[in-house]
DSSP file (Angstrom, degrees, kcal/mol; ACC not computed):
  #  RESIDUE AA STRUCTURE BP1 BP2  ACC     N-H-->O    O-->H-N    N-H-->O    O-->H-N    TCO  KAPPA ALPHA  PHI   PSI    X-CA   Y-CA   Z-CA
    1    1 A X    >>        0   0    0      0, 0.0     3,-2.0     0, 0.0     4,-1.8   0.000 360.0 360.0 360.0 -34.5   12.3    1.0    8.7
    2    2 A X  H 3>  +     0   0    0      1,-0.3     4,-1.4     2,-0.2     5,-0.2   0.497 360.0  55.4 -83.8  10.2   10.0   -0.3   11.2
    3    3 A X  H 34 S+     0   0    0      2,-0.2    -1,-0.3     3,-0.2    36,-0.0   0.210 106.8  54.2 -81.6  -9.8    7.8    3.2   11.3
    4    4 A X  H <> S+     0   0    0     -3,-2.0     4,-2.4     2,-0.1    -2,-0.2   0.876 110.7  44.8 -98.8 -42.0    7.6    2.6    7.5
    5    5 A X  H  X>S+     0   0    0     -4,-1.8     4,-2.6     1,-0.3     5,-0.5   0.964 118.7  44.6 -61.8 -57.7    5.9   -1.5    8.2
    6    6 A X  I  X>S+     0   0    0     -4,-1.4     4,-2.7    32,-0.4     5,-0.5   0.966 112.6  50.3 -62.8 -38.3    3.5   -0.1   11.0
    7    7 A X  I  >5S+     0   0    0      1,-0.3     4,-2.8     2,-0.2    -1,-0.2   0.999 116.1  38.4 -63.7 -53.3    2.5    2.7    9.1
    8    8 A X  I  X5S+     0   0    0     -4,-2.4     4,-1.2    53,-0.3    -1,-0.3   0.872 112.3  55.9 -73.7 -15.1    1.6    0.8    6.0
    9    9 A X  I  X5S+     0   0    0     -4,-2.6     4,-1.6     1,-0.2     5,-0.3   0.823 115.0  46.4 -83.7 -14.8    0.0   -2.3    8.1
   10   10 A X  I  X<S+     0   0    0     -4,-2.7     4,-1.8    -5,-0.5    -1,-0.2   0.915 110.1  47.3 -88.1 -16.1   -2.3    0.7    9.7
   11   11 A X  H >X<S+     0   0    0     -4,-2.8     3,-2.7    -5,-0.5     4,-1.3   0.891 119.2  44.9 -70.2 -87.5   -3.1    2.4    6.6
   12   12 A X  H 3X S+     0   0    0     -4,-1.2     4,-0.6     1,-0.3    -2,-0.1   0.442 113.5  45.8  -1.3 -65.2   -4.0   -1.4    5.0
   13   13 A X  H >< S+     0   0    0     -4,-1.6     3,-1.1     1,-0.3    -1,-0.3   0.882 109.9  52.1 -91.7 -39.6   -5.8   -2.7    7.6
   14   14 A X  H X< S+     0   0    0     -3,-2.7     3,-0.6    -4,-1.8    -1,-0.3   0.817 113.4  55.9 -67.9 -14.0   -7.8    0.8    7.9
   15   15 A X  H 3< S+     0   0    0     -4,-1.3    -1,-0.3     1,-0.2    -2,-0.3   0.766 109.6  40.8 -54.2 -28.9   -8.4    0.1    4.0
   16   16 A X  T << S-     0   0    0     -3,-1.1    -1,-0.2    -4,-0.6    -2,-0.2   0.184 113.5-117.8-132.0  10.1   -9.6   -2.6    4.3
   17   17 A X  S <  S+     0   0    0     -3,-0.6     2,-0.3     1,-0.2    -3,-0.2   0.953  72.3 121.4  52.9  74.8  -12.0   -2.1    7.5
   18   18 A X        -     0   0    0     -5,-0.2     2,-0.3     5,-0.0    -1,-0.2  -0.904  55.7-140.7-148.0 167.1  -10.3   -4.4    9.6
   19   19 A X    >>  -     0   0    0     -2,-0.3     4,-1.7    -3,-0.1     3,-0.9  -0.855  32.7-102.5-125.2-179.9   -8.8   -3.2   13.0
   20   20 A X  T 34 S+     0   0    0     -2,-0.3     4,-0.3     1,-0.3    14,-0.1   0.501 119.6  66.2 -93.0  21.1   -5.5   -4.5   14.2
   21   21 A X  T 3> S+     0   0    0      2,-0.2     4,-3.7     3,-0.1    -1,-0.3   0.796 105.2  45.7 -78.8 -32.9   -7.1   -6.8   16.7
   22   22 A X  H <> S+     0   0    0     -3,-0.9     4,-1.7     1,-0.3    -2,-0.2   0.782 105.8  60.9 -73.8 -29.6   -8.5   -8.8   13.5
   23   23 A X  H  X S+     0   0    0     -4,-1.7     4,-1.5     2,-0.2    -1,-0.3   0.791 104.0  46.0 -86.3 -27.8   -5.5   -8.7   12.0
   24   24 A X  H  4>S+     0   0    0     -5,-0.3     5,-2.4    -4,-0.3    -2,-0.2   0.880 102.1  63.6 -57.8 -46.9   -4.1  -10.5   14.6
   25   25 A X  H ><5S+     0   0    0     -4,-3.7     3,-3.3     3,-0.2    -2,-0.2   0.985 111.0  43.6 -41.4 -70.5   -7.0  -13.1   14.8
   26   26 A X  H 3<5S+     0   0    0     -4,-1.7    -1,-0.2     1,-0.3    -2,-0.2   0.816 101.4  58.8 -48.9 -47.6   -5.8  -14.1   11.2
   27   27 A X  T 3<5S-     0   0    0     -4,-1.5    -1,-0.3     2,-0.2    -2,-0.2   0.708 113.2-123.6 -69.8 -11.4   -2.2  -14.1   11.8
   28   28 A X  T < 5S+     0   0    0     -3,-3.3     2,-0.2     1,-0.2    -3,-0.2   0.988  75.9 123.9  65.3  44.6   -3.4  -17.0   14.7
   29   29 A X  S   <S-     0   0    0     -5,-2.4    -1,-0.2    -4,-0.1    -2,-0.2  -0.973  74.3 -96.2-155.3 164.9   -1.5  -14.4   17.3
   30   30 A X    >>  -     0   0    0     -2,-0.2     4,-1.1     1,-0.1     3,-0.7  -0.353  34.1-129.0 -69.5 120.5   -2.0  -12.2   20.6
   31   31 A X  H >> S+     0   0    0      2,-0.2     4,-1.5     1,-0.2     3,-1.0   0.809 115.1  52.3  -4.3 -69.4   -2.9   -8.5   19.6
   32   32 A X  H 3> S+     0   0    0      1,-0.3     4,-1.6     2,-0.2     3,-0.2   0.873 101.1  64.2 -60.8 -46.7   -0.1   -7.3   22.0
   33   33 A X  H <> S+     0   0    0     -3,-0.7     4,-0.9     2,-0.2    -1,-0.3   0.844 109.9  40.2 -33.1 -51.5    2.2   -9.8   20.0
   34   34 A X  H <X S+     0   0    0     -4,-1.1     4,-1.5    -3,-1.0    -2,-0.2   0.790 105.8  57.0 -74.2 -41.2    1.6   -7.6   17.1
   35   35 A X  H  X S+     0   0    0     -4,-1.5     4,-1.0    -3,-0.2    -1,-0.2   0.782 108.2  52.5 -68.7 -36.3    1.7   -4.4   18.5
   36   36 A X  H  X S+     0   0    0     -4,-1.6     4,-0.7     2,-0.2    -2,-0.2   0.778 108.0  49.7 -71.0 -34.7    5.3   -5.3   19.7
   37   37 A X  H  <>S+     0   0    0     -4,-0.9     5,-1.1     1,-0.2    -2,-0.2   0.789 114.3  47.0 -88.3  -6.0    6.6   -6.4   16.2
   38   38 A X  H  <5S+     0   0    0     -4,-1.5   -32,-0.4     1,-0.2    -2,-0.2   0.782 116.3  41.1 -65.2 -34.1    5.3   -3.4   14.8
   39   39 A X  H  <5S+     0   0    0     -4,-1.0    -2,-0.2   -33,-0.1    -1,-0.2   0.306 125.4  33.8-109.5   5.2    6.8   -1.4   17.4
   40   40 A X  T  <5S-     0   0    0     -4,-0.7     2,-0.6    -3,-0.1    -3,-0.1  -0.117 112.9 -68.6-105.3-147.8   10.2   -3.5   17.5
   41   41 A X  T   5 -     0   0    0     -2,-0.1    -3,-0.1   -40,-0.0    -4,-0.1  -0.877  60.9-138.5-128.6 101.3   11.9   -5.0   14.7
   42   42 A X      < -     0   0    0     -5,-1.1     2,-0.1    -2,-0.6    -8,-0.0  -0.355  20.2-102.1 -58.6 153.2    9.6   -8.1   13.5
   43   43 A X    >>  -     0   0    0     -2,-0.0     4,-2.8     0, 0.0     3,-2.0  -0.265  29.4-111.2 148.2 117.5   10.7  -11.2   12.6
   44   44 A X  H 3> S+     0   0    0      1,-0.4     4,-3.3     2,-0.2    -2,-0.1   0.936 120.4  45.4 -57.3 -54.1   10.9  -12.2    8.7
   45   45 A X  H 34 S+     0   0    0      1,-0.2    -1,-0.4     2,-0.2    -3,-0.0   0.161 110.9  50.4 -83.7  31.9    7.9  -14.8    9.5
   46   46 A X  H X> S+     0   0    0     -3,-2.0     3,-2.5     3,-0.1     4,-2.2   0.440 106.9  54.9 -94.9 -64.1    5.9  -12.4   11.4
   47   47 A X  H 3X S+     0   0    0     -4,-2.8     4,-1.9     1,-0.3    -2,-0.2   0.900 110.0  47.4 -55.7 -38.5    6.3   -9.9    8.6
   48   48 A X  H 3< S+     0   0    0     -4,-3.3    -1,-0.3    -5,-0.2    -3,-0.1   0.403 110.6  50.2-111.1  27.9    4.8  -12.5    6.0
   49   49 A X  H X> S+     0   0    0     -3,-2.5     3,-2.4     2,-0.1     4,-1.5   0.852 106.8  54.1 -64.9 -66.9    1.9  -13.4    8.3
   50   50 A X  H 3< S+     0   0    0     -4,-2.2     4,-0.4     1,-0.3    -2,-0.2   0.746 122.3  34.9 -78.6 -32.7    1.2   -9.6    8.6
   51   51 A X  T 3<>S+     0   0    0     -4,-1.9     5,-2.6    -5,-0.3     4,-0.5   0.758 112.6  49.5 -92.1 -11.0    1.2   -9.8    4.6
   52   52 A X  T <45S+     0   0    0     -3,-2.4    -2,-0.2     2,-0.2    -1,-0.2   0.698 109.0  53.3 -80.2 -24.8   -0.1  -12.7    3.6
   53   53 A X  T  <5S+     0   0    0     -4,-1.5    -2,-0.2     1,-0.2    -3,-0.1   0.532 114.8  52.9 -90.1 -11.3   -3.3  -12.1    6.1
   54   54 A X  T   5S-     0   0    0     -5,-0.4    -2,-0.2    -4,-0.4    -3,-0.2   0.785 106.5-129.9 -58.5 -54.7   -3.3   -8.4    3.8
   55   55 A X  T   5 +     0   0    0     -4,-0.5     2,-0.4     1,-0.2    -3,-0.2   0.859  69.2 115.4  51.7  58.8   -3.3  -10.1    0.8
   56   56 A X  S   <S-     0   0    0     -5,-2.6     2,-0.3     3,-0.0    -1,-0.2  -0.862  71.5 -86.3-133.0 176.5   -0.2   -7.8   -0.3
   57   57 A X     >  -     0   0    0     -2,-0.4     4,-0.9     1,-0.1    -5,-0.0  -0.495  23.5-125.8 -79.3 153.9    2.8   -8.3   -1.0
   58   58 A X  T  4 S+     0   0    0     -2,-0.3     3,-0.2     2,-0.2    -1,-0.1   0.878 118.5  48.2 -80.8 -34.8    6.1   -8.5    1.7
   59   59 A X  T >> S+     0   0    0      1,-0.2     3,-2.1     2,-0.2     4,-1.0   0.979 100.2  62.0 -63.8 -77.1    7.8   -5.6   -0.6
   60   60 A X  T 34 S+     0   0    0      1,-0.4     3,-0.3     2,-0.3    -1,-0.2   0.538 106.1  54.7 -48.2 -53.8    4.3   -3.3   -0.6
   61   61 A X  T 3< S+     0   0    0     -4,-0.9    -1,-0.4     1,-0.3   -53,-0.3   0.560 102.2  50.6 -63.6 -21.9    5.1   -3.4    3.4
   62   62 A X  T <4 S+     0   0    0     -3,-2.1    -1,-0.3     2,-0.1    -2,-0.3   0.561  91.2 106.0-138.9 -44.3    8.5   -2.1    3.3
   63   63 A X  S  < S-     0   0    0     -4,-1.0     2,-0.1    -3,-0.3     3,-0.1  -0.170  73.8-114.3 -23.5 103.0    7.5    1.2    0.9
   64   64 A X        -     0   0    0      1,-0.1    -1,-0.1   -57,-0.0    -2,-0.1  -0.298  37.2-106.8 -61.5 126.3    7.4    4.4    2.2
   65   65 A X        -     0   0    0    -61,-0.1     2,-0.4    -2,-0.1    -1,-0.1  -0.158  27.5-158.1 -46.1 128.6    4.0    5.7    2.1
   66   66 A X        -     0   0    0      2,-0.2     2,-1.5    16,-0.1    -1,-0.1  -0.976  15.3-136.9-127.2 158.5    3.6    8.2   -0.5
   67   67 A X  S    S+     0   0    0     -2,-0.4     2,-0.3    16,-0.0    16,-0.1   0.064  82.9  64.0-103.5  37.7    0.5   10.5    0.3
   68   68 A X        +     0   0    0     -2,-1.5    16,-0.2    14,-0.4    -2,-0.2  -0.993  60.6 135.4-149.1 147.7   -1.2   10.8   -3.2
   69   69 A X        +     0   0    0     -2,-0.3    13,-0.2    14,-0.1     2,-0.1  -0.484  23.0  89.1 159.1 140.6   -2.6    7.5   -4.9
   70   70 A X  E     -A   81   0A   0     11,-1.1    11,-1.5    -2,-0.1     2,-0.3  -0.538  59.5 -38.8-170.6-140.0   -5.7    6.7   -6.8
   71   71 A X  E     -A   80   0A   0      9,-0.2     2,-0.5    -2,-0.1     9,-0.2  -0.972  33.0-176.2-129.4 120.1   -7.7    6.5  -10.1
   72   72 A X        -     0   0    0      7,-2.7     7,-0.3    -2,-0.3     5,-0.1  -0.677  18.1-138.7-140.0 108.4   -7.8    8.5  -12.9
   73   73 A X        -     0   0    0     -2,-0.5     2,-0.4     5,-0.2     5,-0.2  -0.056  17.4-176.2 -43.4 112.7  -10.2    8.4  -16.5
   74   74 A X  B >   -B   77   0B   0      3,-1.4     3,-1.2     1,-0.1    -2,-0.0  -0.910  69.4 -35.9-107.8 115.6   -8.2    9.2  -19.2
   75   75 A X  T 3  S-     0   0    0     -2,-0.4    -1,-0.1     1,-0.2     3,-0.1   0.766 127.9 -34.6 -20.7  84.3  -10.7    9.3  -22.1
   76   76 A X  T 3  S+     0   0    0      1,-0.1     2,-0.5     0, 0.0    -1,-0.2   0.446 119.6 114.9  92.1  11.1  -12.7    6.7  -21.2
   77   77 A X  B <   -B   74   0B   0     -3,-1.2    -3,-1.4    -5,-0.1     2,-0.2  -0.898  54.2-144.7-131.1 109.8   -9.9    4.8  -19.7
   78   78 A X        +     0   0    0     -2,-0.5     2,-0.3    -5,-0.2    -5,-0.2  -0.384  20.6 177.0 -68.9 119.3   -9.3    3.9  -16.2
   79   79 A X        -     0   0    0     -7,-0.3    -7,-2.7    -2,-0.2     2,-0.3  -0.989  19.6-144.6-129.1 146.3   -5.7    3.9  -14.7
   80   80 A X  E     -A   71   0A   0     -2,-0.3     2,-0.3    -9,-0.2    -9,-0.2  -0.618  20.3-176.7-115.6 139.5   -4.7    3.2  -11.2
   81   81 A X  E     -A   70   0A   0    -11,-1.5   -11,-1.1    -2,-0.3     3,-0.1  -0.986  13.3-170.8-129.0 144.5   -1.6    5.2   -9.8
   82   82 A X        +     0   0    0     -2,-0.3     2,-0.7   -13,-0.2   -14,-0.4   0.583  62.9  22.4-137.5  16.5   -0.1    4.8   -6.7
   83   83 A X  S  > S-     0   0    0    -16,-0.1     4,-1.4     1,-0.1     5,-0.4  -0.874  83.6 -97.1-126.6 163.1    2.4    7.4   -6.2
   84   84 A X  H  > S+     0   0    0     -2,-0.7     4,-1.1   -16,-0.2    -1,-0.1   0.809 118.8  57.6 -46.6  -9.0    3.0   10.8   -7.5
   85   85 A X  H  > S+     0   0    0      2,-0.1     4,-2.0     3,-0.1     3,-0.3   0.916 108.7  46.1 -91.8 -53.4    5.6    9.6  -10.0
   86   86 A X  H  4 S+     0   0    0      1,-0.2    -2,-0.2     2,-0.2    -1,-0.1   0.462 112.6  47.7 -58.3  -5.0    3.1    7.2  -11.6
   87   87 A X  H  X S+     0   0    0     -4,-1.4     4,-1.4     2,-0.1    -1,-0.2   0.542 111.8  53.3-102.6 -29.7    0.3    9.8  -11.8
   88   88 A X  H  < S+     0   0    0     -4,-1.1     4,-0.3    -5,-0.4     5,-0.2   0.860 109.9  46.5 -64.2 -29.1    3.1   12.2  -13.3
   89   89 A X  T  X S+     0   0    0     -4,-2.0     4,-1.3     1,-0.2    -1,-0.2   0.732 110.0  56.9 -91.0   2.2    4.0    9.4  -16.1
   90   90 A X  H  > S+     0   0    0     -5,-0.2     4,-1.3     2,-0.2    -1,-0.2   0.860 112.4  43.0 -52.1 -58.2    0.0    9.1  -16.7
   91   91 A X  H  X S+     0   0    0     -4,-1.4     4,-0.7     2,-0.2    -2,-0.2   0.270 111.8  47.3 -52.8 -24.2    0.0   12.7  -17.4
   92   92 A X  H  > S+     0   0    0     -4,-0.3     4,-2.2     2,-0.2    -2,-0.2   0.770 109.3  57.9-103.1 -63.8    3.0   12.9  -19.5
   93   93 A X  H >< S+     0   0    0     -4,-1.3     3,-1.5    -5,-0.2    -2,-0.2   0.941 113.0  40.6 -10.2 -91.7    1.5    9.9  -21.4
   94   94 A X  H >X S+     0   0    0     -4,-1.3     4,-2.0     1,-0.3     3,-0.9   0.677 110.1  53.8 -29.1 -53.6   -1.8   12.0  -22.2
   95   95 A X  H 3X S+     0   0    0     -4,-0.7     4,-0.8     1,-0.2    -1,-0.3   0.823 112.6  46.9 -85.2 -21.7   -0.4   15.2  -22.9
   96   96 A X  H <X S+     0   0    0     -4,-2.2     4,-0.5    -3,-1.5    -1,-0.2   0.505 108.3  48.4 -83.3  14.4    1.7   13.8  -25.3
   97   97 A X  H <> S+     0   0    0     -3,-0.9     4,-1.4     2,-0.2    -2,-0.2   0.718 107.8  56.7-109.4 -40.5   -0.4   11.7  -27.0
   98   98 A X  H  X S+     0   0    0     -4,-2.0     4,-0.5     2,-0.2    -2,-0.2   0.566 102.0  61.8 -64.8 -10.4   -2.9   14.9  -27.2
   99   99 A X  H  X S+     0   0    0     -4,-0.8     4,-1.0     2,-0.2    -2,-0.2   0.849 108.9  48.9 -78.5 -42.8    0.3   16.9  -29.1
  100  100 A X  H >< S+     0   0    0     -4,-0.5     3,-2.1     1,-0.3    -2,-0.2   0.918 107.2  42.8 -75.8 -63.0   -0.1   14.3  -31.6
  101  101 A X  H 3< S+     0   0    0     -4,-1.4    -1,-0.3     1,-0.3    -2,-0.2   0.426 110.9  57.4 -32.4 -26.9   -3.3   14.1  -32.3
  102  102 A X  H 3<        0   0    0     -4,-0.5    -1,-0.3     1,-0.1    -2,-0.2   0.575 360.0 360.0 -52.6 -25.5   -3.2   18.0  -32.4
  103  103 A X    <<        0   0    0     -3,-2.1    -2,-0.2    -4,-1.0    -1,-0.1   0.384 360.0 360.0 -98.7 360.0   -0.2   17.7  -35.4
């Protein structure tokens, strides 16, 4: 589990142009501090510095990364996915909504 929290606090941080020294600054602890609860098993209030200083959520942390996630117009209407199951029910949506309107 903690390979799933480092993974997502490096993806974040690199979202969000920040590096994980800065993210330490915020949390008001030592870089090295951080790198150690990332790379052990962090500490319930550590974990909701690392998210609150995110602006995410403490579940969001704990997700397994899934390697598709985005935006996509569906006529003229923007919808945000972020894993492959939510871009499949997007899709599914669409095409059935285009069988009706075909009928």
């Amino acid at each position: 589990m903690g390979k799933i929290i480092a993974d997502n606090v490096r993806r974040l941080c690199k979202e969000q142009g920040k590096q994980m020294k800065d993210l330490a600054g915020e949390m008001g602890v030592d870089p090295a501090s951080l790198t150690r609860a990332l790379s052990g098993n962090a500490r319930l209030d550590t974990i909701q510095k690392i998210a609150s200083a995110l602006n995410v959520s403490i579940k969001s942390l704990f997700e397994p990364l899934d390697d598709i996630e985005g935006f996509i117009r569906i006529r003229g209407n923007v919808y945000q996915f972020n894993n492959k199951a939510e871009l499949d029910r997007l899709l599914s949506n669409h095409e059935s909504n285009n069988k009706s309107v075909a009928k």
